[in-house]
Structures are given as C-alpha cells and as structure tokens.
C-alpha positions in Angstrom: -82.8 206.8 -191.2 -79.8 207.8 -189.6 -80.1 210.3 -188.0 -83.7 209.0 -186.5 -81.7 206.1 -185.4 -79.7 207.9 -183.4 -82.3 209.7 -181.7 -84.0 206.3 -180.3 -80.7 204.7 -179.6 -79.4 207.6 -177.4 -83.1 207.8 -176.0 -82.5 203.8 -175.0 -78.9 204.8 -173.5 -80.4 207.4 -171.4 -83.0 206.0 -170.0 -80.9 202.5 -169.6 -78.5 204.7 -167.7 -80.8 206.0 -165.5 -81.5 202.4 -163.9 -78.5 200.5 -163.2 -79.1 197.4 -161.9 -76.3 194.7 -160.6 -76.1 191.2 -162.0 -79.3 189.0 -161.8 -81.5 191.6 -160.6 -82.0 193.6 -163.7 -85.6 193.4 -163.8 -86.7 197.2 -164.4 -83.8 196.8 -167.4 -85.4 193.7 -168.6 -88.9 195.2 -168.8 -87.6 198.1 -170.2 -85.4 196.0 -173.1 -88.5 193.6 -173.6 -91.0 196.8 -174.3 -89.1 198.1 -176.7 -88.3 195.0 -178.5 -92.6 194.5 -178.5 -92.6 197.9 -180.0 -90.9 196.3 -183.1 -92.8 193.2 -183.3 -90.8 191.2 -181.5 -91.8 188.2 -178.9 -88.5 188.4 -176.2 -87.8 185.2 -174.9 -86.7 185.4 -171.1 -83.8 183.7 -169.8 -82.1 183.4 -166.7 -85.0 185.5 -165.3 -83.6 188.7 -166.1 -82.1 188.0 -169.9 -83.7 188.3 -173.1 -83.2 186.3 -176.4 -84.7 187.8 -179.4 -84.7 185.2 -182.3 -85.0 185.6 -186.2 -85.9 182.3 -188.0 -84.4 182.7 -191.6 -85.2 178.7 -192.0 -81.5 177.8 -192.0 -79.6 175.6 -190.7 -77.0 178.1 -188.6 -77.6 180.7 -186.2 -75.2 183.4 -185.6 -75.3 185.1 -182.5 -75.0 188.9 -181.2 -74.6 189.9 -177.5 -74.6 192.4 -175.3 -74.4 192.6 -171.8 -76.9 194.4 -169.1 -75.5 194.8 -165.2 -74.2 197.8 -163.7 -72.2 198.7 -161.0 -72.1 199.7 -157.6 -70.1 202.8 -158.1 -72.1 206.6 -157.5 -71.9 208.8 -160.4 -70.4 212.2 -160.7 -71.1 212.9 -164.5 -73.5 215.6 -163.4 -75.4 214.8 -166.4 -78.7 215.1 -167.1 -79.6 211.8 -167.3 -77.8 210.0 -164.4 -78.1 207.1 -162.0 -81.6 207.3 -160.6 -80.4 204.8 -157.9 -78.3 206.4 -155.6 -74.7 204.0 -155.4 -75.0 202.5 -158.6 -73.8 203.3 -162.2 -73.5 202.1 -165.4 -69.6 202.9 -165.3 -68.7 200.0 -167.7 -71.0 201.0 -170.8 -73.2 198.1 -170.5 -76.0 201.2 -171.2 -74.8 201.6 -174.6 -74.4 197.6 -175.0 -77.9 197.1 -175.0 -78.7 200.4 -177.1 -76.5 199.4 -180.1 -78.3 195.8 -179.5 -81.6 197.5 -180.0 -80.4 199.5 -183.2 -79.4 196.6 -184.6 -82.9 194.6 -183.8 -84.6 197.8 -185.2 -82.6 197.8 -188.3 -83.1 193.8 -188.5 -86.9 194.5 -188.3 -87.2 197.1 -191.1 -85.7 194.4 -193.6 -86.3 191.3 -195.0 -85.2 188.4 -193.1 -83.4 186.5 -195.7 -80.3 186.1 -194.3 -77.8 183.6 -194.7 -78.2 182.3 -191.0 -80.7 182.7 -188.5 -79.8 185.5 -186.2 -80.2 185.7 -182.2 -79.7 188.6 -179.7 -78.8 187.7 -176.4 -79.5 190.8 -173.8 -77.1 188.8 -170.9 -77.3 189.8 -167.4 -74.5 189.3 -164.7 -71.4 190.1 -167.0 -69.7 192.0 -163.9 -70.2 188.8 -161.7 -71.1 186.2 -161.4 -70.3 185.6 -165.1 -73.9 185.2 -166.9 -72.3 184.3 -169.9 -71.3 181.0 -168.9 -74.7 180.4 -167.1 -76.1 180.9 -170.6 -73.9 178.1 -172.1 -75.0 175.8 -169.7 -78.3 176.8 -169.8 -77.7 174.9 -173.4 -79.1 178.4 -175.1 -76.4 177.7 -178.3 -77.0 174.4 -178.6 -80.9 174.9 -178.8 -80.6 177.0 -181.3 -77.6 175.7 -183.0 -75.5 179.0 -182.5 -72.6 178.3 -184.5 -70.7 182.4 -184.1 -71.0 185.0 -182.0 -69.9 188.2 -182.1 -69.9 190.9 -179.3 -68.3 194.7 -178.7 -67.1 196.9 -175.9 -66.9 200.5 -175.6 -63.4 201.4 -174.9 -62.3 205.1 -173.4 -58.5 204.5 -174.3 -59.5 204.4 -177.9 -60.3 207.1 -180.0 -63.7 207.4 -181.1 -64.4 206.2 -184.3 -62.3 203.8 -184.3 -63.0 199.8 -184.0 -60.1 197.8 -182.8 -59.7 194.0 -182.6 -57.0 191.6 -182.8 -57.0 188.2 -183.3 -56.5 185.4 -181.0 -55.8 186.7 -177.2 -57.8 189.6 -176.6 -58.3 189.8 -173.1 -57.2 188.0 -169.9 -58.1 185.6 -167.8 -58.5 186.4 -164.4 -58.9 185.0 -160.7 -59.3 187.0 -157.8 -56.7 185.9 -155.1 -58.0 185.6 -151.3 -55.4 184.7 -148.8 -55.4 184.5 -144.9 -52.3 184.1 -142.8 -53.3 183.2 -139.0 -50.2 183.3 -136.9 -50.1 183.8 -133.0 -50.5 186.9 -130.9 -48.0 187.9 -128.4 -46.6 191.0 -126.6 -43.7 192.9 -129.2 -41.1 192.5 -126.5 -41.7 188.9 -126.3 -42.0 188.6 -130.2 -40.1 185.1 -130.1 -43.4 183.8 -128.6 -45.6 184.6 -131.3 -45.7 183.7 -134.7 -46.3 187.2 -137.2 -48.7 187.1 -139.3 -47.9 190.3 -141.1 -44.9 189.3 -141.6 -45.5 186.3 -143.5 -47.9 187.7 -145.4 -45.0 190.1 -146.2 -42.8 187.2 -147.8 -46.0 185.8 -149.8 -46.3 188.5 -151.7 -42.8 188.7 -152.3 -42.3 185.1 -153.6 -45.4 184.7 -155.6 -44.3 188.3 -157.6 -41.5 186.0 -158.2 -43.5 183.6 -159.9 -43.8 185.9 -162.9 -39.7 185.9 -163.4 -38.7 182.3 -162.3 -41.4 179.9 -162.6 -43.3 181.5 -166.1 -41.8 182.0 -169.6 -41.0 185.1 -170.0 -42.9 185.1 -173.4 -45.7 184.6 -171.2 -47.6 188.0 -170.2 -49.2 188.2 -166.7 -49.8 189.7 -163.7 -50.6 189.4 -159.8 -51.2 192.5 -158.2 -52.4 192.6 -154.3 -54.6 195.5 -153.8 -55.6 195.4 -150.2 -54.0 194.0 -147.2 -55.3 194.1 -143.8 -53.4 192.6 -140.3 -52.7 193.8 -136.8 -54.2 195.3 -134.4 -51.5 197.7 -132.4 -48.5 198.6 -133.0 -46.4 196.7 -130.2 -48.6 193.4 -130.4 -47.2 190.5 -133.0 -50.3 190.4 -135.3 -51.9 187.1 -135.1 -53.8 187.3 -138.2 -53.7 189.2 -142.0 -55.8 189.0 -144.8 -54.8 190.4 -148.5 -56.4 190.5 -152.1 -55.2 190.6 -155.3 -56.0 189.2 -159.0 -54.0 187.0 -161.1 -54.2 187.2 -165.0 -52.7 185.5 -168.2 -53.5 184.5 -172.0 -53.6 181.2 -170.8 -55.7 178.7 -168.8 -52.5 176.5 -168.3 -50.3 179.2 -167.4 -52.9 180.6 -164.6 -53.5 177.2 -163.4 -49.4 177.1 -163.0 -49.3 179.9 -161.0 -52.0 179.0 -158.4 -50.5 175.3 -158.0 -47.0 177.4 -157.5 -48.6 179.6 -154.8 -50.2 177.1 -152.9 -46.5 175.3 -152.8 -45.0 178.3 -151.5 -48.1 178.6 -148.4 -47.3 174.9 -148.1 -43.4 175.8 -147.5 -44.6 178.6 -145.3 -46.8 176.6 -142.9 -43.8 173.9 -142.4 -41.3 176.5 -141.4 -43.3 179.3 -139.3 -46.0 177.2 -138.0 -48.9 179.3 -139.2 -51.9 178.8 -140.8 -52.9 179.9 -144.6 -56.3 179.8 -146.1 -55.7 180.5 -149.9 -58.3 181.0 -152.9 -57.9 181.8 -156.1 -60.4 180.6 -158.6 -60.3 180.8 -161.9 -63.0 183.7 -163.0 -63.5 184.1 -166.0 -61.3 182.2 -169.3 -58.8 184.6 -171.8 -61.0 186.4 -174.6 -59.8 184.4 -177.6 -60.8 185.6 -181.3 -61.5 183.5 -183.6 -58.4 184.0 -186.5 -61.0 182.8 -189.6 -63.6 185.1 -188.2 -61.3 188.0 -187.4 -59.9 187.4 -191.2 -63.9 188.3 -192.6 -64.3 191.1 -189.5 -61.5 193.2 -190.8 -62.6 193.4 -194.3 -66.2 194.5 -193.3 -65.0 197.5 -190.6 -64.1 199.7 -193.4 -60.9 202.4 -193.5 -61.8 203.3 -189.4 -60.2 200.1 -188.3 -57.4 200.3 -185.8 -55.5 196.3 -184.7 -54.2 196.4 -181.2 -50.5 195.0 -181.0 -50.9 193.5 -177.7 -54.0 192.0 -175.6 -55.6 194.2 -172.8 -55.0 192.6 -169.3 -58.9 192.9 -168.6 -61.3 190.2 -168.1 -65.1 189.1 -170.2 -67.0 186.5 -169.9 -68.0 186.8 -173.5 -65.0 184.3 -173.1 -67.6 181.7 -172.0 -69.1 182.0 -175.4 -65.5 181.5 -176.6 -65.0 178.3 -175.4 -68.2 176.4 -177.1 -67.6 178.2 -180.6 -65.9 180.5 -182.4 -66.9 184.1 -181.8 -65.4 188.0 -182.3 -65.2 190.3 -179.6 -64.0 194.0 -180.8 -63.8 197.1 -179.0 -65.8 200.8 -180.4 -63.3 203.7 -179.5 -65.5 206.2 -177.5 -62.0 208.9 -176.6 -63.0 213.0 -176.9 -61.1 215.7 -175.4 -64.5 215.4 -173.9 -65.0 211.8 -173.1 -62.0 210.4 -171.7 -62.4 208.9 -168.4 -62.1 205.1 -167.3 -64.4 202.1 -167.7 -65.1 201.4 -163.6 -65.1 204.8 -162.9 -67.6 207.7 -161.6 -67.2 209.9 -164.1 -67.4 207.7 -166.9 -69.0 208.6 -170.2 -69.5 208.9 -174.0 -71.0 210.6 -177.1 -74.0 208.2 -178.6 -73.0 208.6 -182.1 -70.8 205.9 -181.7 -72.9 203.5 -181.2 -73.7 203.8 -185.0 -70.5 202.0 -186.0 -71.4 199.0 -184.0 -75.2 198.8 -185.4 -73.8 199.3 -189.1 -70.4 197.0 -188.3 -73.6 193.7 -186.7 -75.9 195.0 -190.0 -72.8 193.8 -192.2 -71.7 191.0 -190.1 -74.9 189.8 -190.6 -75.4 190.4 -194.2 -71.7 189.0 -195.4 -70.0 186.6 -192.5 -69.4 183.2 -193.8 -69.0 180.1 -191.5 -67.2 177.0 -192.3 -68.4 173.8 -193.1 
C-alpha cells in the first residue's frame, strides 16, 4: 500500500507541477484535482470557481476540516528537472504541488476505509493562498459554517527543516504581515538652487529612518517584528532635487494590535513630515493576512499522534498564511513537513526550489491519525 501510494502521489506532484497556475485562475489544476478525486468515487464540490471541497458524511454532528492550498507563482524554474513548469514564468516555488498531492493521498486512503469516523471530514483544495488570500474568501463564503467545521488542520513543506521531520509549535506560528506602499511628492528644482525645492529623496530618507525606530521606542521589546523596505525608487538626475520617490517594504508581528500600532505610528510620523517640509505623502499599509495562531488544546493531541520524528520550533517564523483566516473562526493546526537533503535544500520563493516525494507520506499518515484519534471539546 505504501509504496503504491507513493507512486500516485508523486505522479499527482509531477504533473501538478507541470501547470502552475496563479491565484483564481487555476482552472487546468482544478480539472486536474476534480478527475482524480472522480477516479475515487468522489462528487468535488466547486467553490470559488477554481476550489474544490470534497466532503465525507459520517452522520455527526462535527466536521473537521483538512486543507491544502493550490496557486503558484510567477517565478521561471531552473530545477532542470524532468517534470518542470510547462508554462514558461511560472513555478510552483512554494510547494503548493505537493499540498494538493498529500491532500489526494489522504482522500485516497479515506476512500479505501470505512467512513466511521468520529466527525465528518472535509478537504478544501483552496486557490489564491499567494494573494489575494483565498482562505478568507472561503470563510466568508460561509463554507465552515455550512458544514459546521469545527477544526482544521493544514501543513507546509519547509526547506529549512530536515526531512522527516514535522515541526509545530503552539500558539504564534507565523506572522502577520502588510505590505507597506509609500509616496513622497516634493518639488523639483535645479541642485544649485536646492533651497527652492522641496527633496523628495530625502524625506523618504528620514521615513525609513524613524519608522525602523518604531521597533525600539514605540514597541515592547518582548514584542518581535519587522519593517523591511525592499525597493525604493526617486529622482531623475543627479543635479535635479527629486520631486517625487516611491518605496516598499512589509511590516510583520504576532500581533494584530501590535501591527495596527505601528501603521497608526507611521502615519503620525508622515503627518509630522508634511507640516515641516511641505511635501506630500501617500501611505498604505494594509493589513494582509492575520498571525498563524495554533490552537494550544489541539497542538496538546497533535504532538502525541506525530510519533518520535517530531521536532517544536522555539520561536515563530516571520512568514505570512492565510490558513490564519481559518484561524480566526475556529481552532485549527498548522505544522510544517521538513523537506532538507544535501540534495534538496533551496528556498521556498525560489527557482530552484524542490523536494523528494516520500515526504509527503508523513503528512498523509500524520491527517489518517488526526482523523482517526483528534478529540474536540464540547
């Protein structure tokens, strides 16, 4: 049984791979998901066009919820493997592929026995987990509360962790994140005559500056964060005052109240910057997506069913999930399945990304148990 179920699910993870698709337009991954869950006697239930639901009825009063999501990137591959991107510029770089394969394991396994569990069961193929956050357009599509979803419990491949290992923590997981768009329009004059301009570079300059010291004068320093600018574009020549300068970043914390502290204290400091330069600053910084947060009665049951391979992360990852989404309606589990070789080692979001499919054993046995032995409270 083993080792036919690997065959199939690194057949799925292949040919997945071969089609990445980007958030909302996964339809050749949908119709490839949806024929192979036909194949096992299943009746997929679309959603959001592109997702899938598959739904056991064990004629009980809970459901318990798996997920995995189905988007790719817009990165081109350089594996050089056999099985790469057939669309040219995109990639599944994030393992999103092997997602959905250890999703299909475990609807295969699910299918080969009785369905007497102890809650009914649904697997939620999500699209749009990159952007524009499909999770959350699941819970307000009202797909939990229709069928009374009371857990849920997801995974991640992780390249920084060795492969055979799970890891998990409880409580904060991951981060929340926001990405940070900022304009400074200031006025444009000669260098020589700088006095009659207003520089926008400049200003942009002393933004930065002061909101890094956000994280060591305005936050706890209990609380972990980050704001990182990663592009920044102004000017035009060198001797002309730039009248205008753009930058991006990301902001992330543990904490919804924390983040929203930060962008209130930002948009005091452009305030402060407007009234003495005389410029002009367009700020955004939405939240994105809310901290990762596992469920501490949940994570208590996980441990004990992951077996001697188990591995519990000291500290939170500063990455971002919308399985968060989930999160924040009901208690739920997300866990990361080590996928690090001497072989496999690159970064998620990058070109060369990849990993050995016997992994993705662990995560169909780890959901089989889950399944079989989770216990919810009253």
């Amino acid at each position: 049984m083993t080792v036919d179920l690997l065959k199939q699910i690194t057949k799925w993870r292949r040919d997945l791979h071969q089609i990445p698709e980007l958030g909302l337009e996964e339809f050749k991954t949908s119709q490839y998901v949806k024929k192979e869950l036909e194949k096992m006697g299943y009746q997929p239930i679309s959603v959001l066009e592109t997702g899938i639901l598959v739904y056991l009825d064990c004629h009980q009063d809970k459901t318990i919820a798996f997920r995995s999501d189905m988007d790719a990137l817009k990165i081109t591959e350089q594996t050089n493997c056999e099985f790469a991107s057939k669309h040219q510029g995109y990639m599944h770089a994030c393992g999103h592929d092997g997602h959905m394969a250890a999703l299909l394991g475990f609807a295969k396994k699910l299918s080969q026995v009785p369905a007497d569990f102890a809650y009914n069961i649904l697997l939620i193929f999500q699209p749009a987990e990159e952007s524009p956050g499909g999770a959350n357009l699941i819970c307000q599509a009202g797909i939990l509360k229709q069928y009374n979803v009371k857990a849920i419990f997801g995974l991640h491949l992780m390249p920084t962790i060795e492969a055979g290992k799970i890891a998990c923590r409880p409580g904060p997981l991951m981060a929340q994140n926001g990405e940070l768009d900022v304009t400074v329009t200031g006025k444009s004059a000669h260098a020589g005559l700088y006095h009659l301009g207003v520089d926008s570079i400049l200003i942009a300059s002393q933004l930065i500056c002061q909101y890094q010291n956000i994280l060591t004068r305005v936050i706890a320093p209990v609380e972990s964060c980050v704001i990182n600018i990663g592009e920044i574009k102004g000017g035009t020549v060198r001797n002309i005052v730039a009248d205008q300068t753009v930058f991006k970043g990301t902001v992330r914390t543990y904490s919804e109240t924390v983040f929203k502290k930060i962008t209130d204290t930002m948009q005091a400091i452009n305030h402060g910057m407007e009234e003495a330069y005389g410029c002009k600053i367009d700020f955004s910084c939405p939240p994105m997506y809310p901290p990762v947060l596992n469920d501490y009665d949940l994570y208590a049951q996980f441990v004990k069913l992951t077996g001697d391979n188990y591995e519990e992360l000291k500290e939170p990852l500063m990455l971002a999930e919308d399985f968060a989404f989930y999160q924040r309606e009901i208690p739920g589990i997300f866990f990361y399945v080590g996928t690090k070789t001497e072989r496999y080692n690159s970064g998620l979001h990058t070109e060369t990304f990849n990993f050995d499919e016997e992994v993705l054993l662990q995560a169909v046995e780890l959901y089989y148990q889950i399944a079989c032995k989770i216990k919810l409270g009253e």
